[in-house]
mmCIF file of the N, C-alpha and C atoms, coordinates in Angstrom:
data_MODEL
# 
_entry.id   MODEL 
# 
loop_
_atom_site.group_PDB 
_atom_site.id 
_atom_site.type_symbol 
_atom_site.label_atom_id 
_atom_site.label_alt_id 
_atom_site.label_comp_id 
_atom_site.label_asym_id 
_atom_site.label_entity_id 
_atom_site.label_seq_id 
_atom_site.pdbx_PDB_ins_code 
_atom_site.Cartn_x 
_atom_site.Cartn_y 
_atom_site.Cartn_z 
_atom_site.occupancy 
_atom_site.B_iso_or_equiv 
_atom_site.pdbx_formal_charge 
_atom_site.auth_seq_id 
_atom_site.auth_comp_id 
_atom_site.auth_asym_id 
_atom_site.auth_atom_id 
_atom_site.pdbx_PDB_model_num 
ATOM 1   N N  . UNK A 1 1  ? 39.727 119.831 91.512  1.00 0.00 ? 1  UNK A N  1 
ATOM 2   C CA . UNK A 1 1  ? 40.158 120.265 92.830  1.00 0.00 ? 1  UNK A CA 1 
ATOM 3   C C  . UNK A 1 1  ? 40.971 119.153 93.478  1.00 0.00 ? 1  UNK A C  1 
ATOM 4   N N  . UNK A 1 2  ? 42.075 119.947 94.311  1.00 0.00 ? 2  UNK A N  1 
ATOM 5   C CA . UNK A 1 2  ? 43.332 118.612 94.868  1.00 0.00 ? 2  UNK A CA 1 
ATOM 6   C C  . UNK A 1 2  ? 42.898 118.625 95.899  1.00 0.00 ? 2  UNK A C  1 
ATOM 7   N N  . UNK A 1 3  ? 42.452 117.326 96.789  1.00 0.00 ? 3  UNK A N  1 
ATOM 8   C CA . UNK A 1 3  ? 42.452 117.810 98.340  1.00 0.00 ? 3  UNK A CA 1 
ATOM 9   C C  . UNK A 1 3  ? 43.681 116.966 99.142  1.00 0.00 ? 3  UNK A C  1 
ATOM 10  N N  . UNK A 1 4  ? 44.445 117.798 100.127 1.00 0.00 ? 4  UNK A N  1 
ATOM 11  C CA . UNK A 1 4  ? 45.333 116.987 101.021 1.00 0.00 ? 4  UNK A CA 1 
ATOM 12  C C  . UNK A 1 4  ? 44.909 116.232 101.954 1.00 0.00 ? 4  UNK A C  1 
ATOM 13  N N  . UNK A 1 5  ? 44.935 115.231 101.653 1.00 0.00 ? 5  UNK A N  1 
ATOM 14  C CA . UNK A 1 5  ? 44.519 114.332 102.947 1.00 0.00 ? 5  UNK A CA 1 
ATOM 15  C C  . UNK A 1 5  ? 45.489 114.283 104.361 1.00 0.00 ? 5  UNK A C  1 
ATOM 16  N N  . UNK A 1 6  ? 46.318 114.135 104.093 1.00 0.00 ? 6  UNK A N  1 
ATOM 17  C CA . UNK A 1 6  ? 47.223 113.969 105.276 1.00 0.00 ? 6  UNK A CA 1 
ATOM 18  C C  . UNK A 1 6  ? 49.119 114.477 104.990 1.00 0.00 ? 6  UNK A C  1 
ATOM 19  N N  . UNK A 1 7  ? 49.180 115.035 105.725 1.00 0.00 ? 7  UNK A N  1 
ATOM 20  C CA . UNK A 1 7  ? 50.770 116.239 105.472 1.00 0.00 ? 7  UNK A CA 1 
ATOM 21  C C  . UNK A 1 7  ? 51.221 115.931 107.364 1.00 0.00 ? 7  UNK A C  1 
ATOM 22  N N  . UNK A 1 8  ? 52.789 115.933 106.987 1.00 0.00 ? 8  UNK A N  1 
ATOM 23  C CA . UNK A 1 8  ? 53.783 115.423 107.989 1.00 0.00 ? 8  UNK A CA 1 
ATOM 24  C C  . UNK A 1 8  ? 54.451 116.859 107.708 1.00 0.00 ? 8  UNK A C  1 
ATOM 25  N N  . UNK A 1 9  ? 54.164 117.189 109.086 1.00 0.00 ? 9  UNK A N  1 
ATOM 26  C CA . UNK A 1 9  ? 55.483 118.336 109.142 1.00 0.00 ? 9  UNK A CA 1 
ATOM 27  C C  . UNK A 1 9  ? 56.761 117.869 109.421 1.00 0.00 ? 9  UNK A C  1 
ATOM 28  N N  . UNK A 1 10 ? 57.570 118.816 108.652 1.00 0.00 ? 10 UNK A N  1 
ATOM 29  C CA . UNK A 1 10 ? 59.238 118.377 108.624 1.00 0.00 ? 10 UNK A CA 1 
ATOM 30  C C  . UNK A 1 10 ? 60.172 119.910 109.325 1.00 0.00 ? 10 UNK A C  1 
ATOM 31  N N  . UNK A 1 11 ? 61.070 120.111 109.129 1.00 0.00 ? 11 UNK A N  1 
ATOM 32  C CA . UNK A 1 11 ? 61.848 120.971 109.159 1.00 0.00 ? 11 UNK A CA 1 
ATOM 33  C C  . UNK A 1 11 ? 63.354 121.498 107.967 1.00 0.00 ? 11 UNK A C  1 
ATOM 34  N N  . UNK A 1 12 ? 62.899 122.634 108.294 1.00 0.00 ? 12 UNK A N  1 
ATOM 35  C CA . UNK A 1 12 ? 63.413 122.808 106.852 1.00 0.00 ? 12 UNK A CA 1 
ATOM 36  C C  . UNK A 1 12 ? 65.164 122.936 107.372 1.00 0.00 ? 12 UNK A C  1 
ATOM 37  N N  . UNK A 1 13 ? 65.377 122.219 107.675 1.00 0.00 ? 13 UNK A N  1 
ATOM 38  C CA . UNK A 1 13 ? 67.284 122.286 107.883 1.00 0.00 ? 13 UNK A CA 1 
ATOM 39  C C  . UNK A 1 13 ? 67.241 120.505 108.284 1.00 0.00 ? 13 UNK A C  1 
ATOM 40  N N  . UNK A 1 14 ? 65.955 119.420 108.242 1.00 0.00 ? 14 UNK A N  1 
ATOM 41  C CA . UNK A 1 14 ? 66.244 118.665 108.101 1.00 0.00 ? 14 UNK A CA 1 
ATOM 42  C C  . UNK A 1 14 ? 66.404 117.538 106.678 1.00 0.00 ? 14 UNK A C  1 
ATOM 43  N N  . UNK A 1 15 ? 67.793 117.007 106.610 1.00 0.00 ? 15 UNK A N  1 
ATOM 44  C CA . UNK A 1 15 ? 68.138 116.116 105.907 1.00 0.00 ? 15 UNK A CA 1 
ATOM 45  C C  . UNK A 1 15 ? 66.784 115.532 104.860 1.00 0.00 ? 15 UNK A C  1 
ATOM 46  N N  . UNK A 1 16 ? 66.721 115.624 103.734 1.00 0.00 ? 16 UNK A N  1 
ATOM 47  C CA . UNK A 1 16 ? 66.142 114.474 102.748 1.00 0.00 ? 16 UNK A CA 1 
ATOM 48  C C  . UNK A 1 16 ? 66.522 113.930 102.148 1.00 0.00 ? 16 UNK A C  1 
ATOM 49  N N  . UNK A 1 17 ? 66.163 112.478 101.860 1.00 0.00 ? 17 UNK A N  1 
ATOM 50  C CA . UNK A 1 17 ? 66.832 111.681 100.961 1.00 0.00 ? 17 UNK A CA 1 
ATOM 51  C C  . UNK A 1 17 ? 65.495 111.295 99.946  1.00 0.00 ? 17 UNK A C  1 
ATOM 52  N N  . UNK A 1 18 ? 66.242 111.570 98.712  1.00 0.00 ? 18 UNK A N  1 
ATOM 53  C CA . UNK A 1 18 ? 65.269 111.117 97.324  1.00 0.00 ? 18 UNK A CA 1 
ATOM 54  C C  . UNK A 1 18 ? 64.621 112.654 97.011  1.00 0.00 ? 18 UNK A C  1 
ATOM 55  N N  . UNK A 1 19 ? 64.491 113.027 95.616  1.00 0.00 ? 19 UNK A N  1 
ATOM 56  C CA . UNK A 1 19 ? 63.790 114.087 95.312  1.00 0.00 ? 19 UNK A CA 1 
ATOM 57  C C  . UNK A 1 19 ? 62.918 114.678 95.660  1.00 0.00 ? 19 UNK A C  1 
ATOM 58  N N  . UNK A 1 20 ? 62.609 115.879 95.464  1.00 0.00 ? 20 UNK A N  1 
ATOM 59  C CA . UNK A 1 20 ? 61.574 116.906 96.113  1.00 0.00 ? 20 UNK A CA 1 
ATOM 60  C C  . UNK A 1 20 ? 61.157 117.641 94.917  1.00 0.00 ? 20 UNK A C  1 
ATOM 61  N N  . UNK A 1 21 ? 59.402 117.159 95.558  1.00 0.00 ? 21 UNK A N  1 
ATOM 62  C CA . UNK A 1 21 ? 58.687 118.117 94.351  1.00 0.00 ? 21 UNK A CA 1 
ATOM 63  C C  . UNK A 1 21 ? 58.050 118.749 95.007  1.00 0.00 ? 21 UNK A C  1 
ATOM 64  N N  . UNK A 1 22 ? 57.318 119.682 94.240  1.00 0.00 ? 22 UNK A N  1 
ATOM 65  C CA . UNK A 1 22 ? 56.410 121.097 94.648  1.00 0.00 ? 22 UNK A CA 1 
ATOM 66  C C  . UNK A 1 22 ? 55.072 120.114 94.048  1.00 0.00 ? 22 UNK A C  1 
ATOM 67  N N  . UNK A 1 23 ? 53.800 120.702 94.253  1.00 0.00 ? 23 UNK A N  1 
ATOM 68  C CA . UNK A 1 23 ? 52.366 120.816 94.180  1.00 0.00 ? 23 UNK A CA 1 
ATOM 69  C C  . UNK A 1 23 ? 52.271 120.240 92.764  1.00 0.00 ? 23 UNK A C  1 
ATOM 70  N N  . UNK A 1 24 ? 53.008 121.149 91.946  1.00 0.00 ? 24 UNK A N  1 
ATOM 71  C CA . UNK A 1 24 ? 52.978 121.202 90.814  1.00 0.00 ? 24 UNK A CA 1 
ATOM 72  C C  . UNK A 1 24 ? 53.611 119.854 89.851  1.00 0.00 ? 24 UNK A C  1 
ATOM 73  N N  . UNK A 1 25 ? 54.307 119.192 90.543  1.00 0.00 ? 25 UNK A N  1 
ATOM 74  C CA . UNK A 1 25 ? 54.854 118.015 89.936  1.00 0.00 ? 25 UNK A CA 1 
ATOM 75  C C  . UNK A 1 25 ? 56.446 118.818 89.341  1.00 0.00 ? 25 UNK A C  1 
ATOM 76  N N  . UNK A 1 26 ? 57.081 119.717 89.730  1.00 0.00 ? 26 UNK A N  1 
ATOM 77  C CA . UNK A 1 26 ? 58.333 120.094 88.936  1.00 0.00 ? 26 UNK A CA 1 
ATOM 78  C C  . UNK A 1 26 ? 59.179 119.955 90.626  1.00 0.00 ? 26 UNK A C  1 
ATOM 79  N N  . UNK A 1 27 ? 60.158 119.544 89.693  1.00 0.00 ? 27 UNK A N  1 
ATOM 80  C CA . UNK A 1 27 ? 61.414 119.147 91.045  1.00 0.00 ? 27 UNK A CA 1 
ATOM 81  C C  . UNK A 1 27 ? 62.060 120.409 91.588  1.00 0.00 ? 27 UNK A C  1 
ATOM 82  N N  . UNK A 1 28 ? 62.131 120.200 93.067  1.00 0.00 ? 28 UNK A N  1 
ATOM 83  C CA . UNK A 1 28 ? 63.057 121.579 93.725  1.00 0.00 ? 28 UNK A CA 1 
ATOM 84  C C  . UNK A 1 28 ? 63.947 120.975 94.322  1.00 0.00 ? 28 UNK A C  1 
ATOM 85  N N  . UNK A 1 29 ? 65.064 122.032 94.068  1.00 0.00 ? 29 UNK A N  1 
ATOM 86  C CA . UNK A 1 29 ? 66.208 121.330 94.478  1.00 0.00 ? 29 UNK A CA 1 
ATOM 87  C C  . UNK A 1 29 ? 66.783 121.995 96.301  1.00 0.00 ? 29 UNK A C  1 
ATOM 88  N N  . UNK A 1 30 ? 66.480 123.159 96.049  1.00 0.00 ? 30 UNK A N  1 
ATOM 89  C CA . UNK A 1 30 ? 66.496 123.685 97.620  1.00 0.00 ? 30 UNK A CA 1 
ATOM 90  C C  . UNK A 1 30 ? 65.455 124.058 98.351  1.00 0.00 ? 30 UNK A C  1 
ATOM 91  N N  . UNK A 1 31 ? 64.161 123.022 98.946  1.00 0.00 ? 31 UNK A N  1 
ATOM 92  C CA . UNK A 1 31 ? 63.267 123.496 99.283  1.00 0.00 ? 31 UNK A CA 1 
ATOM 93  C C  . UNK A 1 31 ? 63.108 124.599 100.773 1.00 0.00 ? 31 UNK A C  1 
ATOM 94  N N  . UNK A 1 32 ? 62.364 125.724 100.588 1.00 0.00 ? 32 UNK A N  1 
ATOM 95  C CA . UNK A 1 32 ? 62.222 126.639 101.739 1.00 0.00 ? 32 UNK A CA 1 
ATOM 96  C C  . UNK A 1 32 ? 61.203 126.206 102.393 1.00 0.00 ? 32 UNK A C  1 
ATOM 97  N N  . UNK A 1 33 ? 60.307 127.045 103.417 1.00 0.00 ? 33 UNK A N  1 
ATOM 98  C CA . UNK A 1 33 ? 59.305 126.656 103.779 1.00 0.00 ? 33 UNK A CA 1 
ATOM 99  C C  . UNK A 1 33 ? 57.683 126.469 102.640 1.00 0.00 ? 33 UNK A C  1 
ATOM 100 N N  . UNK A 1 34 ? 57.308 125.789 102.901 1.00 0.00 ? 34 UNK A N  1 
ATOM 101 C CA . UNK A 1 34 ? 56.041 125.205 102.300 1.00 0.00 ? 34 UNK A CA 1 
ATOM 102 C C  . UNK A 1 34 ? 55.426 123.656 102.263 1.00 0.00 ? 34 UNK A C  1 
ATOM 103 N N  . UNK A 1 35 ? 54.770 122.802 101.563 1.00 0.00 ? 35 UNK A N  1 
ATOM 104 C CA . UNK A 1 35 ? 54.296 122.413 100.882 1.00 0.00 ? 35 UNK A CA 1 
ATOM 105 C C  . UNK A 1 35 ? 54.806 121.312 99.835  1.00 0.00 ? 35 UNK A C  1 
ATOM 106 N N  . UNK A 1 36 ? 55.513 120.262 100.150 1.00 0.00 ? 36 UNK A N  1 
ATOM 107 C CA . UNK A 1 36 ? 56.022 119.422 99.235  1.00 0.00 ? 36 UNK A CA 1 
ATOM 108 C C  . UNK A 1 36 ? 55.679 118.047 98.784  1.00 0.00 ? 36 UNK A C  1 
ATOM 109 N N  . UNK A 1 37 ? 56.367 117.221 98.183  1.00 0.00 ? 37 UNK A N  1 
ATOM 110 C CA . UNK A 1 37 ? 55.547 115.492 98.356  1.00 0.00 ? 37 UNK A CA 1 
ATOM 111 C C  . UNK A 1 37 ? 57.380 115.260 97.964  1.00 0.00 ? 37 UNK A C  1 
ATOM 112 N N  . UNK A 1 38 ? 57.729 114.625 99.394  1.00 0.00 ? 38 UNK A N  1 
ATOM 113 C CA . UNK A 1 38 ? 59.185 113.921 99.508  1.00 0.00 ? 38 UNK A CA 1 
ATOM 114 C C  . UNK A 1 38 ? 59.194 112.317 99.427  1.00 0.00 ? 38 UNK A C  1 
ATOM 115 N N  . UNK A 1 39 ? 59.407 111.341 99.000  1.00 0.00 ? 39 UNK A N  1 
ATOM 116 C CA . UNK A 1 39 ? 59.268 110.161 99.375  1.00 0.00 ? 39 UNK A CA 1 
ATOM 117 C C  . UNK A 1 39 ? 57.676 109.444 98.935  1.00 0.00 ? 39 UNK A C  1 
ATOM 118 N N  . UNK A 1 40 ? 57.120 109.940 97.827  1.00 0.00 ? 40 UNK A N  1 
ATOM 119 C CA . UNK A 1 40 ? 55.576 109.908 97.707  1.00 0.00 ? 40 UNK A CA 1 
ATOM 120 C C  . UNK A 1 40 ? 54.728 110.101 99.445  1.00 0.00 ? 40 UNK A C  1 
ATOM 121 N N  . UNK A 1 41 ? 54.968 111.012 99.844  1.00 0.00 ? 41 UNK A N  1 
ATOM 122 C CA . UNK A 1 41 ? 54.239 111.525 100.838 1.00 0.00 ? 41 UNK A CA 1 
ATOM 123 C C  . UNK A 1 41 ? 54.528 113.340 101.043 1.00 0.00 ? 41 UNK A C  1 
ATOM 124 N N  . UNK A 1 42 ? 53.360 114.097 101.174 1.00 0.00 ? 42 UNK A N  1 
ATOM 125 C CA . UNK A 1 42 ? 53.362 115.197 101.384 1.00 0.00 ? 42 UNK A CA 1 
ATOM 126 C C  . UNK A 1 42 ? 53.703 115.527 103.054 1.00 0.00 ? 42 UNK A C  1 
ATOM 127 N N  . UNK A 1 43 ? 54.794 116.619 103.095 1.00 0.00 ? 43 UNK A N  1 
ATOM 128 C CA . UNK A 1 43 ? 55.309 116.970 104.108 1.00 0.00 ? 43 UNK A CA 1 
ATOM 129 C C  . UNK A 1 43 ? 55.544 118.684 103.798 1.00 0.00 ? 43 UNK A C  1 
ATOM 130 N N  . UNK A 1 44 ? 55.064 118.820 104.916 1.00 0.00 ? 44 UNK A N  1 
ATOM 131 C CA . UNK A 1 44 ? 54.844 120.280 105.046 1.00 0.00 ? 44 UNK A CA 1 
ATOM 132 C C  . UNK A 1 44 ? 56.297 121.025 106.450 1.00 0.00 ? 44 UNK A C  1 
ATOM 133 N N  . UNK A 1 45 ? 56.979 121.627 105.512 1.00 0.00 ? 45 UNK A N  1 
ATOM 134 C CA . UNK A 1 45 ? 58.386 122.169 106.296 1.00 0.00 ? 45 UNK A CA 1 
ATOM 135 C C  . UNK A 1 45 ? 58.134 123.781 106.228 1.00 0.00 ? 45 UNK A C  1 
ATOM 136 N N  . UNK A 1 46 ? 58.369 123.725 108.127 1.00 0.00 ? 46 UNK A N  1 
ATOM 137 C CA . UNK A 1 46 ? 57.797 124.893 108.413 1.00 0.00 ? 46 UNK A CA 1 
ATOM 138 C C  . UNK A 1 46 ? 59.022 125.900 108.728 1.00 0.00 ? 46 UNK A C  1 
# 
């Protein structure tokens, strides 16, 4: 079992720099709303 400790909401029309992964460890390249880890930190874009 994964537990989230701590998630930063973002916005999803704002700018990222450095790759984006999903939960799963596979890279997204246009993220929508959800659930991500940007920058080794999970951020949640609503």
């Amino acid at each position: 079992m994964t537990v989230i400790d701590d998630a930063f909401a973002g916005n999803a029309d704002a700018t990222v720099s450095g790759p984006v992964f999903d939960l799963q460890g596979r890279r997204v390249e246009n993220p929508g709303k959800g659930l991500y880890i940007i920058n080794n930190k999970k951020v949640i874009i609503k």
